[in-house]
C-alpha positions in Angstrom: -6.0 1.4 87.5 -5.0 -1.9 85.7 -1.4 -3.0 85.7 -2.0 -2.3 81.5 -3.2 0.8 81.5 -1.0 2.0 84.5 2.0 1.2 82.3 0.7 2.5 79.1 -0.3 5.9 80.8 3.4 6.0 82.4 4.6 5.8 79.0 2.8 8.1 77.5 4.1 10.6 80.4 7.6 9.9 79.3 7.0 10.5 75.6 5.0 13.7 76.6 7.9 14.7 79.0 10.6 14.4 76.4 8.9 16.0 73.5 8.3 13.0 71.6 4.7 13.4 71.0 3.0 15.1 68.2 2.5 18.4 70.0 2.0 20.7 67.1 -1.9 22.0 66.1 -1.1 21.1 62.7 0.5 18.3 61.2 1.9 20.2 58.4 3.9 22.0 60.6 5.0 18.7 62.3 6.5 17.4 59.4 8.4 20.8 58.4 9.6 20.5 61.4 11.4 17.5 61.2 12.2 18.0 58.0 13.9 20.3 59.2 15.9 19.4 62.2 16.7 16.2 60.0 18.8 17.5 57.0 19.5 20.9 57.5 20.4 22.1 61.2 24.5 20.9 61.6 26.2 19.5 64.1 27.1 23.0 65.7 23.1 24.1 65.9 23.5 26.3 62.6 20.5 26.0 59.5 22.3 25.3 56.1 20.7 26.3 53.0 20.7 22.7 51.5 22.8 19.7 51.9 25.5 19.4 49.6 29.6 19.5 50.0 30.7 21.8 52.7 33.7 24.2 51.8 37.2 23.6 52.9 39.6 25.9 54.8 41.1 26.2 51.6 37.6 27.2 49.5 37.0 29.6 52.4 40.7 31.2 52.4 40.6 31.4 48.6 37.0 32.7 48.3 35.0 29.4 46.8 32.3 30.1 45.0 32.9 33.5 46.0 34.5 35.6 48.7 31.0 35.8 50.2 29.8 32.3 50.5 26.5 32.7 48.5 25.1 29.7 46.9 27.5 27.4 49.6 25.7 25.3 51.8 26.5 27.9 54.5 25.4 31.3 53.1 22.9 32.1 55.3 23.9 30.7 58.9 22.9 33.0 61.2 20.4 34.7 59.2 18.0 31.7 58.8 19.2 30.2 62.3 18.3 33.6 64.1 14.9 33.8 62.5 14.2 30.0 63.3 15.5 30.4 67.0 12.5 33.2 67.3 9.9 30.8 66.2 11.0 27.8 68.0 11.7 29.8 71.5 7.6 30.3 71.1 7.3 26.4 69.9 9.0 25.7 73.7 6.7 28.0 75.3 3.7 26.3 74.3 4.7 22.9 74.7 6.6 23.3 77.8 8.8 19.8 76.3 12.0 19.7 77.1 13.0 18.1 73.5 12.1 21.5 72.4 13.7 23.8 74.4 16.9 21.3 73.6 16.7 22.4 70.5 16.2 26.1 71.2 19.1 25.8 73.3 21.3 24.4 70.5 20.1 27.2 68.4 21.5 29.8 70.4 24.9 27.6 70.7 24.7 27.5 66.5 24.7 32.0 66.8 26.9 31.7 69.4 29.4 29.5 67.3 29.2 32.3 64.4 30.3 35.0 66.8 33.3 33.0 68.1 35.1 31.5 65.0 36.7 34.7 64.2 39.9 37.0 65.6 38.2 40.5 64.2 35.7 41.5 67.3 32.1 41.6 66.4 32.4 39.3 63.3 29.2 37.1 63.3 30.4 34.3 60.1 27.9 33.2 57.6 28.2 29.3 58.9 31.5 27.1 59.2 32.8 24.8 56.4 34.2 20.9 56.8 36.5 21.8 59.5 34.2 23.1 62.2 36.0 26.7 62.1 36.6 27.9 58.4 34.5 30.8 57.1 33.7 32.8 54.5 34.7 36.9 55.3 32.3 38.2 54.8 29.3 38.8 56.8 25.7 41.4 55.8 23.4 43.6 58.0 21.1 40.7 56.7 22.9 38.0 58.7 23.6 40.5 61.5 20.0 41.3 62.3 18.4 38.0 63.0 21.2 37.0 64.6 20.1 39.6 67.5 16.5 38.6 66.9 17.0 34.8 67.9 19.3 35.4 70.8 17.0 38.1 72.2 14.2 35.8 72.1 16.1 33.1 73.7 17.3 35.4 76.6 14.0 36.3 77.2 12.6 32.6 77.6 13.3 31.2 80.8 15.4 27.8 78.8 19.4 29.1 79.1 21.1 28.5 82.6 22.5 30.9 84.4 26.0 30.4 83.2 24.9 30.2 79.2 22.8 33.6 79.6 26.3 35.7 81.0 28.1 34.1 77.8 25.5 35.0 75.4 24.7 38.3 76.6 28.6 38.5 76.9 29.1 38.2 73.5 25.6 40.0 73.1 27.1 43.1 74.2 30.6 42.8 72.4 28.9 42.4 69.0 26.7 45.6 70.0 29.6 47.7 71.3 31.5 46.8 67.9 29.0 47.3 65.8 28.4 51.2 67.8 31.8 52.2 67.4 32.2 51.2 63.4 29.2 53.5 63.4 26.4 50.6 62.8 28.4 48.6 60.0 29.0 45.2 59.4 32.4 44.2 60.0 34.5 41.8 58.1 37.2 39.3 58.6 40.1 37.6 56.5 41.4 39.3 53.2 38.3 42.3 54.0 39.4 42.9 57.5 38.9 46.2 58.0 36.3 46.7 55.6 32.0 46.2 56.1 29.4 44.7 54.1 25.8 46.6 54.8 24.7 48.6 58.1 21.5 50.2 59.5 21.6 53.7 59.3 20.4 54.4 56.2 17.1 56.2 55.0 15.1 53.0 54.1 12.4 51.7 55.9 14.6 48.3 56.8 17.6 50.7 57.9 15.4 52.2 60.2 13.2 49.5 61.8 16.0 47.0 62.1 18.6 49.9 63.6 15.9 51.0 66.6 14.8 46.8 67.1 18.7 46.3 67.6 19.4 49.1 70.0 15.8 48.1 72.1 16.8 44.5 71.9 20.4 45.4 73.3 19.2 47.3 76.3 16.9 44.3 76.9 19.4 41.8 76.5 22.2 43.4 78.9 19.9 46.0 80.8 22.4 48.5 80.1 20.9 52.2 80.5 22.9 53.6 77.3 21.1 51.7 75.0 17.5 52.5 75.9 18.8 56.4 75.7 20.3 55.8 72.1 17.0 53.8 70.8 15.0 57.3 72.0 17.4 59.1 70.2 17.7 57.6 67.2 13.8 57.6 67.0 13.9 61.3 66.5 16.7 61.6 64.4 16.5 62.1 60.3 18.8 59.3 58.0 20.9 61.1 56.0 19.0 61.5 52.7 15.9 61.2 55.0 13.2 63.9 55.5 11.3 61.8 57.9 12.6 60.3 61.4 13.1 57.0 62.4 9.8 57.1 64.1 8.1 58.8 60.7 9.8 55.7 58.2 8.6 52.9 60.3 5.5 54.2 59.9 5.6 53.5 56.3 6.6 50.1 56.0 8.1 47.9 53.4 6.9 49.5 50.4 8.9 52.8 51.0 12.1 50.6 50.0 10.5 50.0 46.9 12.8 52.5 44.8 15.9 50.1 45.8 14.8 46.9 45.9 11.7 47.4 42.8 11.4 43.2 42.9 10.5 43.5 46.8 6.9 42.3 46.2 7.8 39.4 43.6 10.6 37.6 45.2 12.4 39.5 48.4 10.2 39.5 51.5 12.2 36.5 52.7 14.3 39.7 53.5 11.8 41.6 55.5 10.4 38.6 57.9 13.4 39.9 60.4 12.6 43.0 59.8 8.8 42.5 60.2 9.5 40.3 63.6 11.8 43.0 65.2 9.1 45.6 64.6 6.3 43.8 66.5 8.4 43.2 69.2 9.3 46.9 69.4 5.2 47.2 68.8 4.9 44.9 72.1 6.6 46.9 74.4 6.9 50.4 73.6 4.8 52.6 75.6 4.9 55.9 74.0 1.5 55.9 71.9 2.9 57.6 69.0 5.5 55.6 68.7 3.5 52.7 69.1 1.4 54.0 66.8 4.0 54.3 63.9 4.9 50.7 65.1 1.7 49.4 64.7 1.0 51.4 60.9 4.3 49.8 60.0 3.6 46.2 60.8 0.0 46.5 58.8 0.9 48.3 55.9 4.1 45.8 55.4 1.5 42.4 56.2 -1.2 44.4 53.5 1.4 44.3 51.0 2.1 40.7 51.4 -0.7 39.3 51.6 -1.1 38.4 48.1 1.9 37.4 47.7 0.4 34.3 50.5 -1.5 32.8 47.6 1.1 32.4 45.2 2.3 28.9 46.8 -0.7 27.6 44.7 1.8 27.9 42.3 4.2 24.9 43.3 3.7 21.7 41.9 4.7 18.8 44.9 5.1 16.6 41.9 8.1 18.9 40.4 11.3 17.2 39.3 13.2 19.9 38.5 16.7 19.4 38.3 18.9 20.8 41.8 22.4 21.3 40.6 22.8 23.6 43.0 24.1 20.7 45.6 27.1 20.1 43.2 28.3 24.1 43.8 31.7 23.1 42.6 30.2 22.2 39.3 27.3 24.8 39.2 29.9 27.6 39.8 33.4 26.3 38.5 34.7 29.8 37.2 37.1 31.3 39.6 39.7 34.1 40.0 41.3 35.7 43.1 38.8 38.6 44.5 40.6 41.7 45.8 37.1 43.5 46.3 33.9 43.3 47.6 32.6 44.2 44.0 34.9 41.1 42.6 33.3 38.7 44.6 29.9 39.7 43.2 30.8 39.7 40.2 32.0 36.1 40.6 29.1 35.2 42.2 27.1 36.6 39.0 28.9 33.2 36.6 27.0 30.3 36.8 26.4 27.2 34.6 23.0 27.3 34.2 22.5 23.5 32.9 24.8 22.5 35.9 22.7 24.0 38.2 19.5 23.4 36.9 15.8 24.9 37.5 14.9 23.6 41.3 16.5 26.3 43.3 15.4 28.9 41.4 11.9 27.3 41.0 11.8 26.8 45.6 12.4 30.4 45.7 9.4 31.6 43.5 7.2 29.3 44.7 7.9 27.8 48.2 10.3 30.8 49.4 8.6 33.8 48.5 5.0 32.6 49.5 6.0 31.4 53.2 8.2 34.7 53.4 5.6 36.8 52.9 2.8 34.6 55.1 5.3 35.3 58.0 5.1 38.7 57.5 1.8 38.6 57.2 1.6 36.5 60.4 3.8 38.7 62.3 1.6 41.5 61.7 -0.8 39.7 64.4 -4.0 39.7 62.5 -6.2 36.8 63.2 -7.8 37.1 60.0 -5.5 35.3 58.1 -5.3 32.4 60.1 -6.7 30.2 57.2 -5.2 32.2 54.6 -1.7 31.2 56.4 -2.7 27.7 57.3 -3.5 27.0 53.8 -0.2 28.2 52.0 1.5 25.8 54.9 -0.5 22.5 54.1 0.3 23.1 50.5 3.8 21.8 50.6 5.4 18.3 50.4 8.3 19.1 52.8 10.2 16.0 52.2 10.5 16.9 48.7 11.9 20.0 48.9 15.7 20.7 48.6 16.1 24.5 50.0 16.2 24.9 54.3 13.7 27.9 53.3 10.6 26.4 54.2 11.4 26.9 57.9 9.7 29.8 57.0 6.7 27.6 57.7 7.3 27.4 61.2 8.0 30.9 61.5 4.7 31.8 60.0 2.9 29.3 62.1 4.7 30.4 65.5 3.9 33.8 64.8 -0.1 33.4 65.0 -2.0 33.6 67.7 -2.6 29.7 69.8 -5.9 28.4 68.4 -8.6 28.7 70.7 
């Protein structure tokens, strides 16, 4: 081989060894992905909503927007980290670069870093504010959830060392063992320690496929017996309020929680992509056949009454210059007063300026959020057949322009289908 070529083909093997090639099957996906990585995961490995000022200590303490952190740059931490962390732990495992499972790894540092910020055990925080360490107090069952997801993922790769899997499933197991003995509720921390925000033992279909996904994922994370004997259990025991099992709701997917959430199918399946990603891994390895079955029913009947929800990114315009207040929060949401109560808090949240805050966020979340949402769930589902349907709501977007983190749902969508043939 010529001296040339010899050196061109040795760099070529560095760039491919490090990840710096374009690796992805679709360029779309490519440029969400740096997007990505390039404004919106922090220094600590944690997604933020947008970019805009962090809170203080102080904002955190006193409960800045809110008491719960929503609309802060940190709202979401662990729930959009945890679902990310899934889809890049499959990125790593095609590629095989190590610049990828880098950034898998500091993904699972980012969930570990909301599980360790806090005194109260079993406190996973939404994010952390300008000081590394300040958080809001209070947490959701919809941060808690993925939270589980991406780390089980991760432990199940062969990417953390042997000294960074005992932490995580250390901590793993801590957050599961709290989260048993306050009878499946969300703790919180701060001024709410002692009280909970959301669990997963309720009657819905969400309660019931993310409370058997965490107990599975548990015993397959720490390989502790007990929890494979309470996921059995649980299968075959009726919510209160319930007339069906566990087994029985799964079955029934998403629109069974139409009655509480009636807007599910215009705007909320960004909620159910955990939920939708837990059940096909329970799909994956259960090897009961009716409860494989249910499993299976669950996953279609959820990805059926998505799917037209897929087309809607048609809807966004690229060329959209909306105004995003939202990244000035303090002047979007300027009203405050002290929040002795969970109920306070929302009710805070509730006052906004609207002409400080302007159209764009809103406008992502119709049209960018709700569309990628509901092809991951769609995606998830496993079935082939929307490949192009799926492709096609991913290609649509100008990732650069958008303001909102949410398009990671992109990746997660993508990662979820089946490798091109």
């Amino acid at each position: 081989m010529p001296l040339r070529l010899r050196r061109l083909f040795v760099i070529w093997l560095s760039l491919a060894m490090t990840g710096a090639l374009l690796r992805a099957e679709d360029p779309a996906v490519e440029r969400a992905h740096a997007e990505t990585w390039r404004r919106f995961i922090d220094g600590h490995g944690i997604m933020r909503d947008y970019v805009g000022e962090l809170p203080t200590p102080e904002d955190c303490r006193l409960g800045k927007p809110n008491a719960i952190g929503w609309w802060s740059p940190i709202e979401n931490g662990p729930m959009f980290t945890g679902m990310y962390l899934h889809a890049m732990v499959e990125r790593a495992r095609r590629t095989g670069a190590a610049s990828d499972k880098e950034q898998a790894r500091k993904l699972a540092q980012g969930l570990l870093k909301c599980a360790s910020v806090s005194d109260v055990p079993g406190f996973v925080a939404r994010g952390v504010g300008a000081d590394g360490k300040c958080h809001y107090p209070l947490s959701s069952d919809d941060q808690m959830q993925p939270w589980f997801l991406g780390l089980h993922a991760y432990l199940l790769s062969d990417i953390p060392s042997a000294a960074e899997r005992t932490v995580l499933v250390a901590k793993v197991r801590e957050v599961a063992d709290t989260l048993e003995s306050n009878g499946w509720r969300v703790p919180c921390d701060g001024a709410f320690k002692g009280d909970f925000r959301g669990g997963f033992k309720g009657e819905h279909f969400r309660d019931a496929a993310r409370y058997v996904y965490l107990l599975r994922a548990t015993y397959e994370i720490t390989g502790d017996a007990v929890w494979l004997e309470r996921y059995r259990r649980a299968l075959d025991e009726k919510p209160a309020k319930s007339a069906e099992t566990r087994r029985e709701i799964c079955a029934l997917g998403c629109p069974r929680d139409l009655s509480f959430i009636p807007s599910l199918q215009k705007g909320q399946f960004w909620i159910y992509v955990g939920t939708q990603a837990g059940l096909a891994r329970l799909a994956a390895v259960e090897t009961d056949a009716a409860t494989k079955a249910a499993y299976r029913q669950g996953l279609d009947v959820t990805a059926r009454f998505a799917s037209s929800s897929v087309g809607t990114h048609a809807q966004f315009d690229n060329a959209d210059q909306g105004f995003f207040g939202t990244a000035d929060w303090r002047a979007a949401y300027p009203t405050w007063f002290p929040q002795p109560t969970q109920a306070e808090a929302e009710r805070l949240a509730r006052i906004v300026d609207a002409k400080k805050r302007g159209p764009r966020k809103n406008y992502e979340a119709t049209w960018m959020r709700h569309p990628l949402a509901a092809a991951a769930v769609v995606a998830l589902a496993g079935e082939t057949s929307a490949r192009p349907q799926i492709l096609k709501a991913i290609r649509h977007y100008d990732y650069a322009k958008l303001y909102m983190a949410e398009f990671f749902f992109a990746e997660v969508a993508y990662y979820a289908l089946p490798e091109a043939k």
